[in-house]
N, C-alpha and C positions, 0 to 999 in steps of 0.2 A: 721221523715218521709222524704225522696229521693223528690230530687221537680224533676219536667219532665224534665229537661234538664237531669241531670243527668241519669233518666235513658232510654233517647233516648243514651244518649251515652254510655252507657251498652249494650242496645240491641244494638246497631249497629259492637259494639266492637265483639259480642259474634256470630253474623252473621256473619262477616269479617272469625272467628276465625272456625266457622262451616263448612262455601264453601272453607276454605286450606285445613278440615281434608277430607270432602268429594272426593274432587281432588287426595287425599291422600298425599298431601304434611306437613308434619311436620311443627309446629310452631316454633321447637324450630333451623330446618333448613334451615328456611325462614330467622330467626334473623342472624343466624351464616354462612351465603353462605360467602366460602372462596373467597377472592380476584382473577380477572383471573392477571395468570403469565406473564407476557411478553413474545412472544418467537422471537429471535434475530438470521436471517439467518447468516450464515458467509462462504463468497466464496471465496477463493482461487487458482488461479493459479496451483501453486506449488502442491509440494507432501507432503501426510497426516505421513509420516516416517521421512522429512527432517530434522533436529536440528532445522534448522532457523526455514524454516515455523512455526516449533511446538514453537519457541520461540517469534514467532511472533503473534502468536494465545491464546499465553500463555500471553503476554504483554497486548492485550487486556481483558483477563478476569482480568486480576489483576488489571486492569484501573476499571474495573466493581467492583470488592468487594471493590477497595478504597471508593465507591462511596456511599457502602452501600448493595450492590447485592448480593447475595449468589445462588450461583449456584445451578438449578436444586428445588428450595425452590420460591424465588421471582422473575428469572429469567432464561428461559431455554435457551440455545443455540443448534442451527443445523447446525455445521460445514459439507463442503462439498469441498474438494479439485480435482482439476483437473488433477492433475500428469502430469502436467507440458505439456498437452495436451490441447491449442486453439480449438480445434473444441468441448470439452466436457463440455468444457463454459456452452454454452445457453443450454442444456438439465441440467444442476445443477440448473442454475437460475430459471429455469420453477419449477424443483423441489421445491424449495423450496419459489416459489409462490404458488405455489400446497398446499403443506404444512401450507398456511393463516399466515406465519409470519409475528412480526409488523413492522420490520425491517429486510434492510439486509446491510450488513457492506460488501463492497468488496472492497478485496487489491488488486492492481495494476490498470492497465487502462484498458485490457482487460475485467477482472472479471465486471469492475464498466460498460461497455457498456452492458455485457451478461446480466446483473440485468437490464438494463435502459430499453433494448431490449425487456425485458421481461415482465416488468411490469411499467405504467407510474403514478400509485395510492400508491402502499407500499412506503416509504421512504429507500433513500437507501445513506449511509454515507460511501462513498468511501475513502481511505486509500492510503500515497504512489501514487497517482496519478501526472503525470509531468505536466501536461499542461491542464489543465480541459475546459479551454474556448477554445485553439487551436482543441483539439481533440471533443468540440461540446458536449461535457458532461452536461457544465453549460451555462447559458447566459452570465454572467458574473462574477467575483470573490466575489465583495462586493453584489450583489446578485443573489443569481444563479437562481429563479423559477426554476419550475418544480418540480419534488420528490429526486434532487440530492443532497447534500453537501457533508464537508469532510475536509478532509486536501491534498495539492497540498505537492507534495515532491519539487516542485521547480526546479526540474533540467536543463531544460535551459539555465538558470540563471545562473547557474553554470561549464556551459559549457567553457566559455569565460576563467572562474577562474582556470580548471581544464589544459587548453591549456597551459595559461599564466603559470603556474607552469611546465610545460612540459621544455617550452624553457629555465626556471630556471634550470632545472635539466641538459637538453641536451642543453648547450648555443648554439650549431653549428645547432639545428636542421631547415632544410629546407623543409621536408615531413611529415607529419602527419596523419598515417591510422585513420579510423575511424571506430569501428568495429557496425553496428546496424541491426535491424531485421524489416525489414520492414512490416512485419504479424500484427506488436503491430505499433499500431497507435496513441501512446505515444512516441516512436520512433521519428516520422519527425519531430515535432518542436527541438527535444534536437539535429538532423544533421544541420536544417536549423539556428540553432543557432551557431555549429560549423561551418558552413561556413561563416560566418561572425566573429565568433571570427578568423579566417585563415586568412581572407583578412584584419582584424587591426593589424595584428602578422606578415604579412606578408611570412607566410608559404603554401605551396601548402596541399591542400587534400586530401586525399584515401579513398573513402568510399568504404564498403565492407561489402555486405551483410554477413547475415548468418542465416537463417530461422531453424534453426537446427542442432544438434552435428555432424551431417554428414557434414555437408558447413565449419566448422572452420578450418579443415587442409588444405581445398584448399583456406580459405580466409588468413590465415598463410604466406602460399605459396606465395602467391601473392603478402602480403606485403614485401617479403623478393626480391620476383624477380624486385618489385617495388625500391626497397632499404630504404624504409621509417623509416624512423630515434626511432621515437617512435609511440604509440599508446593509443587513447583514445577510452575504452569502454561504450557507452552507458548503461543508466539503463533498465536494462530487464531482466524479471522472468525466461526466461528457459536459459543467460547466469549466473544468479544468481545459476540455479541448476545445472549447471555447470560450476560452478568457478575453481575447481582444474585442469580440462582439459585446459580451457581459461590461467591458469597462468602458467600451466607448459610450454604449446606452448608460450608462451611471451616469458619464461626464454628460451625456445629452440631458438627462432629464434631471442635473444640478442637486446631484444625492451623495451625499457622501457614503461610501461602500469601505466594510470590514470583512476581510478575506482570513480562509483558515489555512491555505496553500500560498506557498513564499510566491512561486509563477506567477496569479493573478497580479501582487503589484511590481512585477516586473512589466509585464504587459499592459499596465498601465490603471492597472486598479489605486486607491487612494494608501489601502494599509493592510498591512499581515499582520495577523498575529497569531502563533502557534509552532509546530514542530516541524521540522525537518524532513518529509517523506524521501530523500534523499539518502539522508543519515539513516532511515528505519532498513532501507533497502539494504544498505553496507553492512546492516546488522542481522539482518537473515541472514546474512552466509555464514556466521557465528549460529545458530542454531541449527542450520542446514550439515554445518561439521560436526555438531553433537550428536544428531540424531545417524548419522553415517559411523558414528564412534559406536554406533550400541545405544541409544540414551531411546528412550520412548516418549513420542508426541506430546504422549498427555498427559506425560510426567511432570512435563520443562515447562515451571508457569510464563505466564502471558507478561512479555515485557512493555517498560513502559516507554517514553522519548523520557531523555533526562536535561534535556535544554529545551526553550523556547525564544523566540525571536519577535523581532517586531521591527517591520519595515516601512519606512515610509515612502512616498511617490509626491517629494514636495513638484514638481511639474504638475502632477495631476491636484494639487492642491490649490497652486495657482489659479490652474482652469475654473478650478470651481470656486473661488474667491476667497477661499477659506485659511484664515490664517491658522497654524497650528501654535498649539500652547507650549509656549515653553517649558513646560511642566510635565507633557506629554514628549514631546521632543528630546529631550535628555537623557531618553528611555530608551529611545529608537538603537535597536544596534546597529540600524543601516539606511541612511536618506539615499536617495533616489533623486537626482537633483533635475 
Protein backbone atom coordinates (compact mmCIF):
# COMPACT_ATOMS: atom_id res chain seq x y z
CA UNK A 1 0.00 0.00 0.00
CA UNK A 2 1.55 3.78 -1.24
CA UNK A 3 1.78 5.83 2.23
CA UNK A 4 0.59 9.56 1.58
CA UNK A 5 3.65 11.04 1.01
CA UNK A 6 4.17 9.20 -1.85
CA UNK A 7 1.17 9.79 -3.28
CA UNK A 8 0.89 13.52 -2.66
CA UNK A 9 3.80 13.38 -4.75
CA UNK A 10 2.11 11.52 -7.74
CA UNK A 11 -0.73 13.82 -7.77
CA UNK A 12 1.27 16.85 -7.71
CA UNK A 13 3.70 15.36 -10.43
CA UNK A 14 0.48 14.41 -12.62
CA UNK A 15 -1.08 18.09 -12.07
CA UNK A 16 2.28 19.67 -12.99
CA UNK A 17 2.12 17.22 -16.04
CA UNK A 18 -1.72 18.16 -16.76
CA UNK A 19 -1.45 22.32 -16.91
CA UNK A 20 1.91 21.77 -19.73
CA UNK A 21 -0.42 19.62 -21.74
CA UNK A 22 -3.37 21.99 -21.33
CA UNK A 23 -1.16 25.01 -22.29
CA UNK A 24 -0.33 22.68 -25.09
CA UNK A 25 3.20 22.57 -24.42
CA UNK A 26 4.76 19.07 -24.68
CA UNK A 27 6.60 17.31 -21.93
CA UNK A 28 8.72 15.88 -23.72
CA UNK A 29 9.85 19.63 -25.19
CA UNK A 30 9.89 21.23 -21.85
CA UNK A 31 12.78 18.37 -20.87
CA UNK A 32 14.60 19.01 -24.28
CA UNK A 33 14.42 23.14 -25.03
CA UNK A 34 17.56 23.64 -26.99
CA UNK A 35 20.14 25.89 -25.61
CA UNK A 36 19.93 29.78 -26.80
CA UNK A 37 23.13 30.32 -29.30
CA UNK A 38 25.00 33.10 -28.77
CA UNK A 39 24.89 35.62 -31.42
CA UNK A 40 28.30 37.69 -31.92
CA UNK A 41 27.88 41.40 -33.82
CA UNK A 42 31.11 42.03 -35.92
CA UNK A 43 31.83 45.54 -37.37
CA UNK A 44 34.13 46.64 -39.55
CA UNK A 45 35.47 49.45 -41.06
CA UNK A 46 36.62 47.98 -44.23
CA UNK A 47 35.17 46.31 -47.22
CA UNK A 48 33.15 42.89 -47.10
CA UNK A 49 35.26 41.76 -50.69
CA UNK A 50 38.80 42.97 -49.15
CA UNK A 51 41.45 39.82 -48.75
CA UNK A 52 42.56 41.39 -45.49
CA UNK A 53 39.48 42.18 -44.03
CA UNK A 54 38.09 38.70 -44.99
CA UNK A 55 41.28 37.40 -43.61
CA UNK A 56 40.73 39.21 -40.66
CA UNK A 57 37.19 38.15 -40.04
CA UNK A 58 38.41 34.74 -40.89
CA UNK A 59 41.14 34.93 -38.09
CA UNK A 60 38.66 35.53 -35.74
CA UNK A 61 36.23 32.77 -36.42
CA UNK A 62 39.09 30.37 -36.33
CA UNK A 63 39.94 31.81 -32.75
CA UNK A 64 36.18 30.81 -32.11
CA UNK A 65 36.31 27.07 -33.24
CA UNK A 66 39.82 26.68 -31.56
CA UNK A 67 37.73 27.31 -28.65
CA UNK A 68 35.15 24.90 -29.21
CA UNK A 69 32.44 27.14 -31.32
CA UNK A 70 31.04 25.84 -34.50
CA UNK A 71 29.53 28.25 -36.45
CA UNK A 72 26.01 28.77 -37.11
CA UNK A 73 25.34 25.51 -34.50
CA UNK A 74 26.54 26.98 -30.84
CA UNK A 75 27.33 30.27 -32.11
CA UNK A 76 26.02 32.63 -34.69
CA UNK A 77 27.77 35.66 -36.11
CA UNK A 78 26.37 39.11 -37.78
CA UNK A 79 29.23 40.51 -39.73
CA UNK A 80 28.65 44.00 -41.02
CA UNK A 81 31.18 45.94 -42.92
CA UNK A 82 31.37 49.73 -43.76
CA UNK A 83 33.19 50.00 -47.09
CA UNK A 84 35.59 51.85 -45.91
CA UNK A 85 32.86 54.62 -45.39
CA UNK A 86 33.14 56.58 -41.53
CA UNK A 87 29.82 57.98 -41.75
CA UNK A 88 28.10 54.21 -42.10
CA UNK A 89 29.58 53.45 -38.70
CA UNK A 90 26.78 54.13 -36.35
CA UNK A 91 23.73 53.04 -38.53
CA UNK A 92 25.63 49.29 -38.56
CA UNK A 93 26.20 49.59 -34.93
CA UNK A 94 22.51 50.57 -34.33
CA UNK A 95 21.81 47.52 -36.58
CA UNK A 96 23.03 45.37 -35.04
CA UNK A 97 22.02 46.40 -31.45
CA UNK A 98 18.70 46.11 -33.09
CA UNK A 99 19.44 42.79 -33.83
CA UNK A 100 19.72 41.94 -29.50
CA UNK A 101 23.37 40.52 -30.04
CA UNK A 102 25.22 39.35 -26.98
CA UNK A 103 28.35 40.93 -28.21
CA UNK A 104 29.83 42.94 -30.53
CA UNK A 105 33.61 42.59 -31.48
CA UNK A 106 34.77 45.90 -33.46
CA UNK A 107 38.07 46.43 -35.46
CA UNK A 108 39.72 49.56 -35.44
CA UNK A 109 38.89 52.60 -33.22
CA UNK A 110 36.36 53.99 -35.30
CA UNK A 111 33.96 50.86 -35.47
CA UNK A 112 34.81 50.37 -31.45
CA UNK A 113 33.32 54.21 -30.77
CA UNK A 114 30.16 53.56 -33.36
CA UNK A 115 29.30 50.25 -30.99
CA UNK A 116 30.15 52.50 -27.69
CA UNK A 117 28.00 55.29 -29.30
CA UNK A 118 25.42 53.09 -29.71
CA UNK A 119 24.89 50.99 -27.06
CA UNK A 120 26.48 51.38 -23.24
CA UNK A 121 24.73 47.72 -22.03
CA UNK A 122 25.87 45.02 -24.81
CA UNK A 123 29.53 44.28 -24.41
CA UNK A 124 31.69 45.21 -26.91
CA UNK A 125 35.54 43.77 -27.51
CA UNK A 126 37.26 45.97 -29.62
CA UNK A 127 40.14 44.80 -31.94
CA UNK A 128 43.35 46.58 -33.34
CA UNK A 129 42.51 49.62 -31.35
CA UNK A 130 45.76 52.22 -30.78
CA UNK A 131 45.08 54.01 -27.96
CA UNK A 132 41.95 53.05 -25.97
CA UNK A 133 42.40 55.42 -22.90
CA UNK A 134 43.85 58.48 -25.13
CA UNK A 135 40.82 58.16 -27.48
CA UNK A 136 38.22 57.78 -24.28
CA UNK A 137 37.21 54.21 -25.21
CA UNK A 138 38.22 52.95 -21.81
CA UNK A 139 38.98 54.45 -18.33
CA UNK A 140 41.93 52.73 -18.02
CA UNK A 141 43.90 49.67 -19.51
CA UNK A 142 44.26 47.47 -16.38
CA UNK A 143 40.66 48.33 -15.92
CA UNK A 144 38.47 49.63 -18.39
CA UNK A 145 34.60 49.84 -16.77
CA UNK A 146 32.14 50.32 -18.69
CA UNK A 147 30.78 47.69 -21.57
CA UNK A 148 34.48 48.11 -23.50
CA UNK A 149 37.66 45.65 -23.57
CA UNK A 150 39.83 44.28 -26.05
CA UNK A 151 43.12 44.29 -27.25
CA UNK A 152 45.14 47.98 -27.84
CA UNK A 153 47.22 47.43 -31.22
CA UNK A 154 49.75 49.70 -29.35
CA UNK A 155 50.82 51.97 -31.92
CA UNK A 156 52.22 54.93 -30.26
CA UNK A 157 54.45 53.01 -28.74
CA UNK A 158 55.79 52.34 -31.67
CA UNK A 159 55.95 55.25 -33.30
CA UNK A 160 59.34 56.41 -31.68
CA UNK A 161 60.67 52.69 -33.08
CA UNK A 162 59.29 53.17 -36.37
CA UNK A 163 61.23 56.86 -36.83
CA UNK A 164 64.34 55.46 -35.16
CA UNK A 165 64.55 52.89 -37.92
CA UNK A 166 63.92 55.62 -40.55
CA UNK A 167 67.21 57.49 -39.61
CA UNK A 168 68.73 53.73 -39.71
CA UNK A 169 67.82 53.41 -43.20
CA UNK A 170 68.26 57.23 -44.47
CA UNK A 171 71.45 58.17 -41.91
CA UNK A 172 71.27 61.99 -43.53
CA UNK A 173 67.57 62.31 -42.85
CA UNK A 174 66.52 65.81 -41.64
CA UNK A 175 62.44 65.91 -42.61
CA UNK A 176 60.12 63.46 -41.73
CA UNK A 177 56.36 63.49 -43.44
CA UNK A 178 53.92 62.13 -41.47
CA UNK A 179 51.11 60.86 -43.32
CA UNK A 180 47.58 60.67 -40.89
CA UNK A 181 43.75 61.20 -41.19
CA UNK A 182 42.43 63.05 -38.82
CA UNK A 183 38.56 61.80 -39.27
CA UNK A 184 39.84 58.56 -37.01
CA UNK A 185 40.53 59.70 -33.60
CA UNK A 186 43.04 56.75 -33.20
CA UNK A 187 45.13 58.94 -35.32
CA UNK A 188 46.16 61.88 -32.76
CA UNK A 189 47.94 60.04 -30.07
CA UNK A 190 50.18 57.89 -32.82
CA UNK A 191 51.10 62.08 -34.35
CA UNK A 192 51.37 63.39 -30.95
CA UNK A 193 53.75 60.54 -30.25
CA UNK A 194 55.58 61.37 -33.47
CA UNK A 195 56.20 64.52 -32.46
CA UNK A 196 58.12 63.78 -29.76
CA UNK A 197 59.86 60.81 -31.08
CA UNK A 198 61.19 64.05 -33.84
CA UNK A 199 62.24 66.24 -31.15
CA UNK A 200 64.61 63.09 -29.49
CA UNK A 201 65.73 62.25 -33.14
CA UNK A 202 66.19 65.62 -33.59
CA UNK A 203 64.46 65.85 -37.17
CA UNK A 204 61.82 68.32 -38.27
CA UNK A 205 58.06 67.18 -39.02
CA UNK A 206 55.54 67.10 -41.88
CA UNK A 207 52.31 66.26 -41.12
CA UNK A 208 50.01 65.80 -43.71
CA UNK A 209 46.49 65.17 -43.74
CA UNK A 210 44.57 62.94 -45.82
CA UNK A 211 40.84 62.20 -45.07
CA UNK A 212 40.52 60.42 -48.28
CA UNK A 213 42.05 58.79 -51.74
CA UNK A 214 41.44 62.21 -53.24
CA UNK A 215 43.84 64.22 -50.49
CA UNK A 216 47.07 61.59 -51.12
CA UNK A 217 48.35 63.18 -54.47
CA UNK A 218 48.25 66.54 -53.26
CA UNK A 219 49.67 65.19 -49.62
CA UNK A 220 52.46 63.47 -52.01
CA UNK A 221 53.03 66.78 -53.60
CA UNK A 222 53.65 68.41 -50.87
CA UNK A 223 55.97 66.22 -49.31
CA UNK A 224 58.14 66.25 -52.26
CA UNK A 225 57.86 70.32 -52.61
CA UNK A 226 58.69 70.10 -48.87
CA UNK A 227 61.74 67.92 -49.73
CA UNK A 228 61.22 65.50 -46.86
CA UNK A 229 63.59 62.87 -46.93
CA UNK A 230 61.33 59.92 -45.75
CA UNK A 231 57.95 59.06 -44.59
CA UNK A 232 55.92 57.51 -41.80
CA UNK A 233 52.42 56.25 -42.36
CA UNK A 234 50.14 56.17 -39.49
CA UNK A 235 47.74 53.08 -38.85
CA UNK A 236 44.52 53.68 -40.49
CA UNK A 237 41.67 51.54 -42.14
CA UNK A 238 40.92 53.51 -45.28
CA UNK A 239 45.00 53.91 -45.87
CA UNK A 240 45.14 50.22 -45.16
CA UNK A 241 42.39 49.89 -48.11
CA UNK A 242 44.47 51.52 -49.99
CA UNK A 243 47.87 50.49 -49.71
CA UNK A 244 48.76 49.97 -53.28
CA UNK A 245 48.03 53.66 -54.26
CA UNK A 246 49.90 54.91 -50.81
CA UNK A 247 53.05 52.65 -51.94
CA UNK A 248 53.24 53.25 -55.44
CA UNK A 249 53.14 57.32 -54.60
CA UNK A 250 56.12 56.58 -52.01
CA UNK A 251 58.08 54.70 -54.88
CA UNK A 252 57.02 57.70 -57.33
CA UNK A 253 58.12 60.44 -55.18
CA UNK A 254 61.53 58.29 -54.02
CA UNK A 255 60.54 58.30 -50.01
CA UNK A 256 61.31 55.81 -48.20
CA UNK A 257 57.94 54.75 -46.08
CA UNK A 258 57.60 53.04 -42.42
CA UNK A 259 54.30 51.14 -42.13
CA UNK A 260 52.53 50.06 -38.81
CA UNK A 261 50.32 47.30 -40.65
CA UNK A 262 52.28 44.02 -42.05
CA UNK A 263 49.72 44.51 -45.64
CA UNK A 264 51.18 47.74 -46.60
CA UNK A 265 54.64 46.04 -47.26
CA UNK A 266 53.19 43.39 -48.69
CA UNK A 267 51.64 45.64 -51.16
CA UNK A 268 54.65 46.98 -51.83
CA UNK A 269 55.47 49.60 -49.15
CA UNK A 270 59.40 49.72 -48.06
CA UNK A 271 58.99 48.32 -44.22
CA UNK A 272 56.71 47.26 -41.23
CA UNK A 273 57.04 47.38 -38.18
CA UNK A 274 54.66 46.56 -35.44
CA UNK A 275 52.03 43.82 -34.42
CA UNK A 276 49.89 41.54 -35.87
CA UNK A 277 46.33 42.75 -36.36
CA UNK A 278 45.82 39.35 -37.47
CA UNK A 279 46.96 37.60 -34.37
CA UNK A 280 44.74 40.52 -32.16
CA UNK A 281 41.70 39.21 -34.16
CA UNK A 282 42.46 35.41 -33.18
CA UNK A 283 42.65 36.81 -29.78
CA UNK A 284 39.15 38.38 -29.35
CA UNK A 285 37.63 35.25 -29.46
CA UNK A 286 39.52 34.50 -26.29
CA UNK A 287 37.84 37.33 -24.61
CA UNK A 288 34.60 37.00 -26.57
CA UNK A 289 34.55 33.26 -24.60
CA UNK A 290 35.08 34.96 -21.22
CA UNK A 291 32.67 37.29 -21.36
CA UNK A 292 29.94 34.50 -22.69
CA UNK A 293 31.44 32.43 -19.49
CA UNK A 294 29.99 35.26 -17.05
CA UNK A 295 33.15 37.52 -16.94
CA UNK A 296 32.18 41.50 -17.16
CA UNK A 297 33.68 43.83 -20.02
CA UNK A 298 35.06 46.04 -17.75
CA UNK A 299 36.44 43.72 -15.50
CA UNK A 300 38.93 41.97 -18.28
CA UNK A 301 41.87 44.58 -18.61
CA UNK A 302 42.79 45.70 -22.08
CA UNK A 303 45.29 43.28 -23.68
CA UNK A 304 48.38 44.03 -25.11
CA UNK A 305 50.24 42.22 -28.95
CA UNK A 306 52.94 40.28 -27.21
CA UNK A 307 55.27 39.97 -30.46
CA UNK A 308 56.36 42.46 -33.00
CA UNK A 309 57.74 42.13 -36.52
CA UNK A 310 59.57 43.86 -39.05
CA UNK A 311 59.28 43.32 -42.64
CA UNK A 312 61.17 44.26 -45.24
CA UNK A 313 60.12 44.83 -49.33
CA UNK A 314 63.90 44.61 -50.49
CA UNK A 315 62.11 44.92 -54.32
CA UNK A 316 60.76 48.10 -53.30
CA UNK A 317 64.24 49.07 -51.84
CA UNK A 318 65.80 48.50 -55.06
CA UNK A 319 63.18 50.75 -56.72
CA UNK A 320 64.17 53.28 -54.62
CA UNK A 321 68.01 52.95 -54.71
CA UNK A 322 68.30 52.29 -51.21
CA UNK A 323 70.64 50.04 -49.88
CA UNK A 324 69.57 48.50 -46.60
CA UNK A 325 72.01 48.16 -43.56
CA UNK A 326 73.07 45.23 -42.65
CA UNK A 327 72.47 46.06 -39.26
CA UNK A 328 68.92 46.79 -39.78
CA UNK A 329 68.66 43.67 -41.98
CA UNK A 330 69.46 41.04 -39.54
CA UNK A 331 66.53 42.30 -37.59
CA UNK A 332 63.99 41.78 -40.40
CA UNK A 333 61.95 38.62 -39.37
CA UNK A 334 60.79 38.58 -43.03
CA UNK A 335 62.46 40.21 -46.50
CA UNK A 336 60.28 40.40 -49.21
CA UNK A 337 62.51 39.89 -52.09
Amino acid sequence: MSSPSLIAIDRRAFLGGLALSVLGVPLAAVAQAPPKVPKVGYLSIGSASDPRRIALSDAFRQGLHGLGYIENKSISIEARFAEGSYDRLPDLAAELVRLKVDIIVAYSTPATKAARDATRTIPIVMSAVVDPVATGLVASLGRPGGNVTGLSLMAPELIGKQMQLLTELVPKVSRVAVLWNPANPGNEPQLREAEVAARTLRVRLQALEARGPSDFDGAFAAMTRERADAIIVLVEGMFIDNRIQIARLAEKARLPAVYGIREHAEAGGLMFYGASPVDLNRRAATIVDKILKGAKAGDLPVEHPTTFEMVINLKTAKALGLTIPQAVRIRADETIP
